[in-house]
VEXDREN-2710 file (C-alpha; in Angstrom, 1 decimal):
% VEXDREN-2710
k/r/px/py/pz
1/UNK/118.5/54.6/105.4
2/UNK/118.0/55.2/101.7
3/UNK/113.9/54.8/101.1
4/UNK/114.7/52.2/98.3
5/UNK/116.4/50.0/100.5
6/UNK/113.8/50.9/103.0
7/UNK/110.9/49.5/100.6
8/UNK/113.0/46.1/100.0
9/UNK/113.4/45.8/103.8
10/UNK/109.5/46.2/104.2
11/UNK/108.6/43.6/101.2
12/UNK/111.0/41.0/103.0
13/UNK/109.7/41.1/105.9
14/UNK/106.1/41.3/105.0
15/UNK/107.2/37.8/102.3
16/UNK/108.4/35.9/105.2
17/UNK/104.9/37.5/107.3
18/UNK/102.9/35.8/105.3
19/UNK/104.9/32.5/105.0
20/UNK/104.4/32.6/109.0
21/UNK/100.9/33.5/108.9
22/UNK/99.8/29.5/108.8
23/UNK/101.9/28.9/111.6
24/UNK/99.8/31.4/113.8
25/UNK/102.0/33.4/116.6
26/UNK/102.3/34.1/120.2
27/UNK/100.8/36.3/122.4
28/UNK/97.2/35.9/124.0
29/UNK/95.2/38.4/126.3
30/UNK/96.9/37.4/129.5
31/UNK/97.2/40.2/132.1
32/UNK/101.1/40.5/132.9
33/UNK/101.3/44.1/133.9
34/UNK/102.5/45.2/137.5
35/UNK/101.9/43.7/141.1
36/UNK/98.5/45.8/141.7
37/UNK/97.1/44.4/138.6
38/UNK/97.1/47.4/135.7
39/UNK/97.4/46.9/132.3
40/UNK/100.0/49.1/129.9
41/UNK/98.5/48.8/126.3
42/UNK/101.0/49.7/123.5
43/UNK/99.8/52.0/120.7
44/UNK/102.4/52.4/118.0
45/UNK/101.1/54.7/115.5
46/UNK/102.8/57.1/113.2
47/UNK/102.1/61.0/112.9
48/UNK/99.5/62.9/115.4
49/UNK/96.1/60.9/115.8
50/UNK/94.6/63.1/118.0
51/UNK/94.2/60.8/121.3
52/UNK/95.9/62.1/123.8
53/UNK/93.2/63.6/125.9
54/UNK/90.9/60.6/124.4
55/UNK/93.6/58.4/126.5
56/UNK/93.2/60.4/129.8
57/UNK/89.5/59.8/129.2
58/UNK/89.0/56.3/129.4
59/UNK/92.0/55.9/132.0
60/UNK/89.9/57.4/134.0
61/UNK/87.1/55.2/133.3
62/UNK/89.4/52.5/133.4
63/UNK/91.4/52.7/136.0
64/UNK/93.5/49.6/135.5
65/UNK/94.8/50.8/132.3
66/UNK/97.5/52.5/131.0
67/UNK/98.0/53.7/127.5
68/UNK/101.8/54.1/126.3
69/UNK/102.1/56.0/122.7
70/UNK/104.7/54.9/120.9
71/UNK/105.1/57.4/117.1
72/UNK/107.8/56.4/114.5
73/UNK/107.6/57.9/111.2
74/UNK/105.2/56.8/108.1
75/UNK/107.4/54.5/106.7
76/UNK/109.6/53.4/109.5
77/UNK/106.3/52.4/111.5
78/UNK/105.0/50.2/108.2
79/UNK/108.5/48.6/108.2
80/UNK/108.7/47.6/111.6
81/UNK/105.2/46.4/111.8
82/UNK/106.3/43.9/108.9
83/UNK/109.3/42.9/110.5
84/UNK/107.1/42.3/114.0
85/UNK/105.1/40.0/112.0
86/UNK/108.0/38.5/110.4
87/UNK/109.7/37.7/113.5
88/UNK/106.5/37.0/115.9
89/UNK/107.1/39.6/118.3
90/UNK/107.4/43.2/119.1
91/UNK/104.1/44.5/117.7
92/UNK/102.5/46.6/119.9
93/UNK/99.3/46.0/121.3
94/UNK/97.4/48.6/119.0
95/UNK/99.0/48.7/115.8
96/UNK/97.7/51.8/113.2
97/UNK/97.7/50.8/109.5
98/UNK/97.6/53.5/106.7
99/UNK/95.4/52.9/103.6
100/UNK/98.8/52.4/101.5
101/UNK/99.6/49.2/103.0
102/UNK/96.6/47.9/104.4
103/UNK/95.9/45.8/101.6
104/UNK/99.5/44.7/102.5
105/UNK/98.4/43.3/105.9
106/UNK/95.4/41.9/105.0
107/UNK/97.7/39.1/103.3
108/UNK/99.1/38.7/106.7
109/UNK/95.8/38.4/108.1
110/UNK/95.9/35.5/110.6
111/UNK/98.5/37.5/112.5
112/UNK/95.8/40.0/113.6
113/UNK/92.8/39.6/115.7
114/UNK/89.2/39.3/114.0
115/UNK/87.5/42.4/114.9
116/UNK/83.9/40.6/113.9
117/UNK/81.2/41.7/111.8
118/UNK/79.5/44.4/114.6
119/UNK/80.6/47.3/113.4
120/UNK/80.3/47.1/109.3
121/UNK/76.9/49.1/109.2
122/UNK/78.8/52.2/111.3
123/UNK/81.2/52.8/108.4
124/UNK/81.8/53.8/104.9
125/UNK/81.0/50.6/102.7
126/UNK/84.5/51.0/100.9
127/UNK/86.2/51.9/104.1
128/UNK/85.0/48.4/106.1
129/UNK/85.8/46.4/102.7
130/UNK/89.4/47.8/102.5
131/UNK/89.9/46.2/105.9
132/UNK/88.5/42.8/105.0
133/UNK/90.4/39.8/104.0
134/UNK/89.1/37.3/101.4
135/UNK/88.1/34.6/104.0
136/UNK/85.8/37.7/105.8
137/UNK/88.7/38.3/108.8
138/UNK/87.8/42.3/109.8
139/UNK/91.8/43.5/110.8
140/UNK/91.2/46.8/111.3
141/UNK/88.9/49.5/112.5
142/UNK/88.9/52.7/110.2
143/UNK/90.1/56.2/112.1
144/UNK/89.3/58.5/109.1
145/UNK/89.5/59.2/106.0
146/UNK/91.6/61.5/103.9
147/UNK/89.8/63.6/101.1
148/UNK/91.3/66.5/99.2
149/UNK/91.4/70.1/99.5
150/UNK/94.3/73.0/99.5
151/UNK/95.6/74.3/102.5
152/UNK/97.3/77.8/102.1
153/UNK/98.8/80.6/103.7
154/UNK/96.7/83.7/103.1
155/UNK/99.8/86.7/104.2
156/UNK/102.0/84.9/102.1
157/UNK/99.1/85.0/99.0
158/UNK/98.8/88.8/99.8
159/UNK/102.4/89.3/99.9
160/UNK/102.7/87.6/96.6
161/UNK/99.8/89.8/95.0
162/UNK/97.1/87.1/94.7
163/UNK/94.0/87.0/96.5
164/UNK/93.6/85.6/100.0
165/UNK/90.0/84.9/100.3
166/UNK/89.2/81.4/100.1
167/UNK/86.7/81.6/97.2
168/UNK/88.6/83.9/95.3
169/UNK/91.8/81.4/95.9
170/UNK/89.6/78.2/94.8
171/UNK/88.6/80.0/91.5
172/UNK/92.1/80.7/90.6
173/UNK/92.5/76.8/89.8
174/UNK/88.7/76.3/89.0
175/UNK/89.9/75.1/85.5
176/UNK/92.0/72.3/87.5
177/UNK/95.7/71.2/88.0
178/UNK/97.1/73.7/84.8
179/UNK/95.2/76.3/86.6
180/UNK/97.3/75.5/90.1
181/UNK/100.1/75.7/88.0
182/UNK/99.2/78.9/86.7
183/UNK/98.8/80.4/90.2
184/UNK/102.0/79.0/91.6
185/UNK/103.8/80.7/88.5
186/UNK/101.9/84.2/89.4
187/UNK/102.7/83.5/92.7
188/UNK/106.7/82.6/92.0
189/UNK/107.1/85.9/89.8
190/UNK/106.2/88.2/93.6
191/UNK/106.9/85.2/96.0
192/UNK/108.2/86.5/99.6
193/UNK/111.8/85.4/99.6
194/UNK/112.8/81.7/100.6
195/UNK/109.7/80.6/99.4
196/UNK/107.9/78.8/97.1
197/UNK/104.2/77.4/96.0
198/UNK/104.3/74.3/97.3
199/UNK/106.2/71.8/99.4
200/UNK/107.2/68.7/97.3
201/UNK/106.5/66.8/94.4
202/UNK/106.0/63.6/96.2
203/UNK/103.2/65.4/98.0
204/UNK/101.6/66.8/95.5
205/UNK/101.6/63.5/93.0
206/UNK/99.6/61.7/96.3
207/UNK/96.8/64.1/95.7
208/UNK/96.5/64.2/91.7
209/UNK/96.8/60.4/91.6
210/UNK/94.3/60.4/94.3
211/UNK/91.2/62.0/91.8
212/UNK/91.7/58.9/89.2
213/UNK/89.7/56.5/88.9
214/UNK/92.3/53.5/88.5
215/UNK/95.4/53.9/90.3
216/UNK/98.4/51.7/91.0
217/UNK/96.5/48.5/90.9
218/UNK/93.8/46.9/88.7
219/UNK/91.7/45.0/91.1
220/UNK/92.8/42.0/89.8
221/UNK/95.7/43.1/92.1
222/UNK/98.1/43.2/88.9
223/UNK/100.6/46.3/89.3
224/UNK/99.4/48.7/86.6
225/UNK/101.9/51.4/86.9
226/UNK/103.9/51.2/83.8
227/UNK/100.4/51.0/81.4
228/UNK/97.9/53.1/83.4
229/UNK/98.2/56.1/81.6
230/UNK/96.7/58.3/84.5
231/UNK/99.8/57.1/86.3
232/UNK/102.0/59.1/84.0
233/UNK/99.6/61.8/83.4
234/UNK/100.1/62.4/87.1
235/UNK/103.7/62.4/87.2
236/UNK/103.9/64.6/83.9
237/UNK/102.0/67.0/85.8
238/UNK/104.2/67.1/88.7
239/UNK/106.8/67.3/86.7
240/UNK/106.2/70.7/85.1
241/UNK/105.1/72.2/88.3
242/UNK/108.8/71.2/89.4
243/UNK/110.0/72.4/85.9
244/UNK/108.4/75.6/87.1
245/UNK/110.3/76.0/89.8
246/UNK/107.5/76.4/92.0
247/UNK/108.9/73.2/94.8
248/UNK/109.9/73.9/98.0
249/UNK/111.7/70.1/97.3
250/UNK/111.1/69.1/101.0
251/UNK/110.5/65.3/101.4
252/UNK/106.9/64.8/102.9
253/UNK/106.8/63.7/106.6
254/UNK/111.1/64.5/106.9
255/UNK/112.2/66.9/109.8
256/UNK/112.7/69.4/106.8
257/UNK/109.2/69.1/105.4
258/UNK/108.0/69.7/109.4
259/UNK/110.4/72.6/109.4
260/UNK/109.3/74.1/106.4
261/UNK/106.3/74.3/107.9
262/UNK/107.6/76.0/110.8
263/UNK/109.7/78.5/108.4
264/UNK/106.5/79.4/106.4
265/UNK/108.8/77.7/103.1
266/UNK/105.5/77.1/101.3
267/UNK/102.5/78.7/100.3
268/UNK/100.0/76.0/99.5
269/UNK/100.1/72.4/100.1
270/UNK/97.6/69.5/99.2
271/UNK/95.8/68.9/102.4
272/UNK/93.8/65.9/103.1
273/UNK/91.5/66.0/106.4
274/UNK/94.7/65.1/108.4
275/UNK/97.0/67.4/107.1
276/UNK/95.5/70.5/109.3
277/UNK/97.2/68.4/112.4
278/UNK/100.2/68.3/110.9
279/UNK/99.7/71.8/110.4
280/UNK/98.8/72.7/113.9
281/UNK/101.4/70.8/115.2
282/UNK/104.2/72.0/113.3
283/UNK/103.2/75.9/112.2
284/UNK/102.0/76.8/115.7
285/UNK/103.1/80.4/115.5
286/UNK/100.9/81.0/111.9
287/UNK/97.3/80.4/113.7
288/UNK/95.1/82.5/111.4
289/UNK/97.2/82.7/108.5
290/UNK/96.5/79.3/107.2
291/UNK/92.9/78.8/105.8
292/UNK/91.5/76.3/103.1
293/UNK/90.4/76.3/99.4
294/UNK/89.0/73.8/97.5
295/UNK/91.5/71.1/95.2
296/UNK/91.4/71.4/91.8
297/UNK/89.9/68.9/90.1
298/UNK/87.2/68.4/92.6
299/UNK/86.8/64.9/94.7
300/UNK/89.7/62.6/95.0
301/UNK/91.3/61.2/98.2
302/UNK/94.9/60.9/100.2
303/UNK/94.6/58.3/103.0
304/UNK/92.7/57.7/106.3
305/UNK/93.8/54.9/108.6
306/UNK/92.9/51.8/110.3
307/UNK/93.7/50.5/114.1
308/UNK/94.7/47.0/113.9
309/UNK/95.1/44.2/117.1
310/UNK/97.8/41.9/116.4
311/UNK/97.8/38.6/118.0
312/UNK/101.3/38.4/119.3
313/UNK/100.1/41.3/121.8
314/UNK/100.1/40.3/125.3
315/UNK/96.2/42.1/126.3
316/UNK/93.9/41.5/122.9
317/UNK/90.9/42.2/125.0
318/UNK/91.6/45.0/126.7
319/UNK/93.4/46.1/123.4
320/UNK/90.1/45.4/120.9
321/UNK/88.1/47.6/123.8
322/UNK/90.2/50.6/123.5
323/UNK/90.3/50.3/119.6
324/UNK/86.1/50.2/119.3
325/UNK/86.0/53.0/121.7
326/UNK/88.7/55.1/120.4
327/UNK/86.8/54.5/116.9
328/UNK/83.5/55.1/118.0
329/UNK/81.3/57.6/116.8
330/UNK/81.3/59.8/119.9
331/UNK/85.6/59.6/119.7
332/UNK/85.6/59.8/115.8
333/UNK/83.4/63.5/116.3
334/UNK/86.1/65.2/119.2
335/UNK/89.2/64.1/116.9
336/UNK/87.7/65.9/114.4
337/UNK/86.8/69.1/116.1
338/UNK/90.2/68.6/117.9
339/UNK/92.4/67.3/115.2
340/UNK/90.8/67.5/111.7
341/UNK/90.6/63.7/110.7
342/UNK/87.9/63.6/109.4
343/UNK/85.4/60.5/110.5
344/UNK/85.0/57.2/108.3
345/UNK/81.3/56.9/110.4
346/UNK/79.0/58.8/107.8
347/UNK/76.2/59.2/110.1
348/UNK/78.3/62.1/111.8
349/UNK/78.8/63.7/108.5
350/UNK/75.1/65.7/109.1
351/UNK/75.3/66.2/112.7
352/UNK/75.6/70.0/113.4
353/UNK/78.6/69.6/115.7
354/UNK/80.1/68.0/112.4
355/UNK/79.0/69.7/109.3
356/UNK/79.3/73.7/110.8
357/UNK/82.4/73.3/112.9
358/UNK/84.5/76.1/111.8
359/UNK/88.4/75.9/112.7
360/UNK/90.0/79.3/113.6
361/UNK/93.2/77.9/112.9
362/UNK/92.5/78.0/109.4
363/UNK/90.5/81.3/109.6
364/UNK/87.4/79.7/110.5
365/UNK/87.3/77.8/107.4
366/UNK/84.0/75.7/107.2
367/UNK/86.4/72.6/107.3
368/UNK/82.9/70.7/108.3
369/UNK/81.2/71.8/105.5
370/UNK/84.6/71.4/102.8
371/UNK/85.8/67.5/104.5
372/UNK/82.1/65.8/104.6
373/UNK/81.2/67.1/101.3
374/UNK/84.3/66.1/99.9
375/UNK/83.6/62.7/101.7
376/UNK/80.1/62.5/100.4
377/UNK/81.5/62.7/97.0
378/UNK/84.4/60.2/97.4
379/UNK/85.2/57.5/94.9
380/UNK/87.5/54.9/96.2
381/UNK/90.2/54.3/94.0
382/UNK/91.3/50.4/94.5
383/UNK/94.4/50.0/96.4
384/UNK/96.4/46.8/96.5
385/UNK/99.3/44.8/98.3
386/UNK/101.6/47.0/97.8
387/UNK/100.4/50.5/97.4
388/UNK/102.0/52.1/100.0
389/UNK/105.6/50.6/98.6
390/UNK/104.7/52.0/95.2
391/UNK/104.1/55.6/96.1
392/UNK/107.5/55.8/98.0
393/UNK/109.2/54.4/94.9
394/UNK/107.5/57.2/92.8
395/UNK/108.2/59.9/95.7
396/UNK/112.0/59.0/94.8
397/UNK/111.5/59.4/91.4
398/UNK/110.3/62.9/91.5
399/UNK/112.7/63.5/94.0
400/UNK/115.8/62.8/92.0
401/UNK/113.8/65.3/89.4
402/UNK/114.2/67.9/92.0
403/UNK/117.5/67.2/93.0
404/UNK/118.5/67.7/89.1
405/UNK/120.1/63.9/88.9
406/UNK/118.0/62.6/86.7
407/UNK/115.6/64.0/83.6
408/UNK/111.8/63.3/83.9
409/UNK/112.3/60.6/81.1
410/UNK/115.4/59.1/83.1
411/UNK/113.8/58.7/86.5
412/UNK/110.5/57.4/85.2
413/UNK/112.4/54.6/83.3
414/UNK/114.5/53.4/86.4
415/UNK/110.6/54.2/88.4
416/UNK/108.9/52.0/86.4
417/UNK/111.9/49.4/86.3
418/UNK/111.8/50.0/90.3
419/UNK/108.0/49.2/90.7
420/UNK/108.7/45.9/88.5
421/UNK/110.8/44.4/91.3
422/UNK/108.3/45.1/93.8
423/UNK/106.2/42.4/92.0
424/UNK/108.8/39.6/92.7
END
């Protein structure tokens, strides 16, 4: 399904959501599950979390319950959630939210469960608040957050005649983006053959938007994209790296992006905290190759993630205990060492098991050191109703760059015009 149609489908659903939201919905915390009494909880989540050994743990402390994962892509698993809501059932019992459409939910708010005030001194101030509806409903624990950094294969630099050590790579772009752009042209004119300096220009625009300090949305929740002048700053930027030729053109989170990975198509890509799972999952055989340098630009962040209970579900207590435990502190730190997402619990962020982990994945990069620091020094940039909607309608506008159908003045026009509907 074309992503534009996918991003009307979403906003309908989530419209007649919120119509239904007054009327409550089904569900309840009943205990329907087999003849000897278990429980199977649902988690639907999109991408690699990190809990599948966190699941064998506490079904063994639990014996009546069973966890069935249920993954669907970014944007599919957004889009059905909306329609769940729309239509009062199929939601899962564990529902994971990404930053870009949280703010989306929270205007569907009485269709989840209110998590309670507990937990708000554990987290991030920003973090808790992004979760919070305007009546003081909590939907949604966070996971992690994202922060910003460059993940990058080191044979591929030394094949290409640049430096690989991590230090020596963050100084190449040490000026910022033009300096990036500089690299990936060094790096074109000697690149191994079949690829190129980074994977896409939807990708990369996540991460540049990600350092401003005004976005998408003023926080007046007014749509900003056409006036925000950081908003085209960004995409002019992309643009000339395109212009550059130094895209791989693969769509981010597409079974070409994960192949590219797989292929060694790329030599750098913007890598939030949660990217090195992606990595790992889908560049097994290049253990060691990959390390880490730091974004240009400094500070900035790419997502992070919430786990949300919605009402419909047919176990909301036994749903709301796995969520606290598979967000506590003690589960946030083994994801981390496990998985790279880094924790939205800042009290880990100095713990030694935390801040000097070393990944040999990525050449034993200090990701500790690199993620919480970059944490420590996040800004939250405001994100509103329909955040996650707007960066898939500018994805497709860089994409049609790419795919040499439209100018950079052509597809930001008809962008623009795009992001316009998404306000009625």
């Amino acid at each position: 399904m074309h992503s534009s149609r996918r991003v009307r489908l979403v906003a309908a659903a989530m419209a007649t959501a919120l119509a239904l939201t007054a009327c409550g919905s089904g569900g309840g915390s009943g205990s329907d599950g087999g003849a000897d009494g278990d429980v199977t909880l649902n988690v639907n989540l999109f991408g690699n979390f990190g809990y599948q050994e966190l699941y064998k743990e506490y079904e063994q402390a639990h014996p009546n319950i069973k966890i069935s994962e249920h993954t669907a892509a970014y944007n599919d698993h957004h889009r059905d959630l909306a329609t769940h809501l729309a239509t009062g059932n199929g939601a899962g019992d564990i529902e994971a939210v990404d930053t870009g459409f949280i703010a989306q939910m929270r205007g569907a708010g009485k269709q989840f469960t209110d998590l309670g005030t507990d937990r708000a001194a554990d987290y991030l101030p920003w973090k808790w608040q992004a979760s919070l509806t305007k009546d003081g409903q909590q939907i949604g624990y966070g996971t992690d957050v994202g922060g910003l950094a460059i993940c990058y294969r080191r044979d591929l630099f030394e094949q290409a005649g640049l430096p690989a050590d991590r230090d020596a790579v963050s100084a190449l772009w040490a000026s910022g983006w033009d300096g990036y752009i500089e690299a990936g042209k060094k790096y074109t004119a000697k690149a191994p053959k079949g690829t190129a300096f980074f994977d896409g220009g939807g990708a990369l625009y996540n991460a540049v938007i990600g350092q401003a300090p005004q976005g998408f949305y003023s926080e007046d929740d007014t749509i900003v994209v056409g006036t925000n002048p950081e908003v085209r700053k960004a995409w002019d930027l992309v643009v000339r790296a395109i212009q550059e030729n130094l895209s791989a053109k693969l769509l981010e989170s597409s079974p070409e992006w994960n192949n590219g990975f797989a292929k060694g198509q790329f030599a750098t890509i913007a890598c939030p905290a949660w990217m090195m799972a992606k990595i790992k999952d889908q560049a097994k055989a290049y253990a060691g190759k990959w390390d880490i340098a730091s974004i240009p630009g400094g500070g900035g962040n790419w997502g992070g993630s919430y786990l949300t209970i919605p009402k419909q579900g047919k176990h909301i207590e036994e749903a709301k205990q796995l969520a606290t435990w598979l967000t506590a502190p003690e589960q946030q730190a083994k994801i981390f060492t496990s998985s790279g997402l880094l924790p939205s619990i800042p009290a880990l962020y100095d713990k030694p098991e935390i801040a000097e982990y070393k990944d040999p994945f990525f050449n034993n990069a200090p990701v500790g050191t690199i993620f919480t620091t970059a944490a420590k020094q996040l800004k939250p940039q405001y994100q509103g109703p329909r955040t996650g909607d707007i960066q898939t309608t500018i994805r497709d506008g860089l994409v049609r760059i790419e795919q040499g159908k439209q100018s950079s003045d052509q597809s930001w026009t008809q962008t623009v015009s795009d992001v316009e509907r998404l306000k009625k």
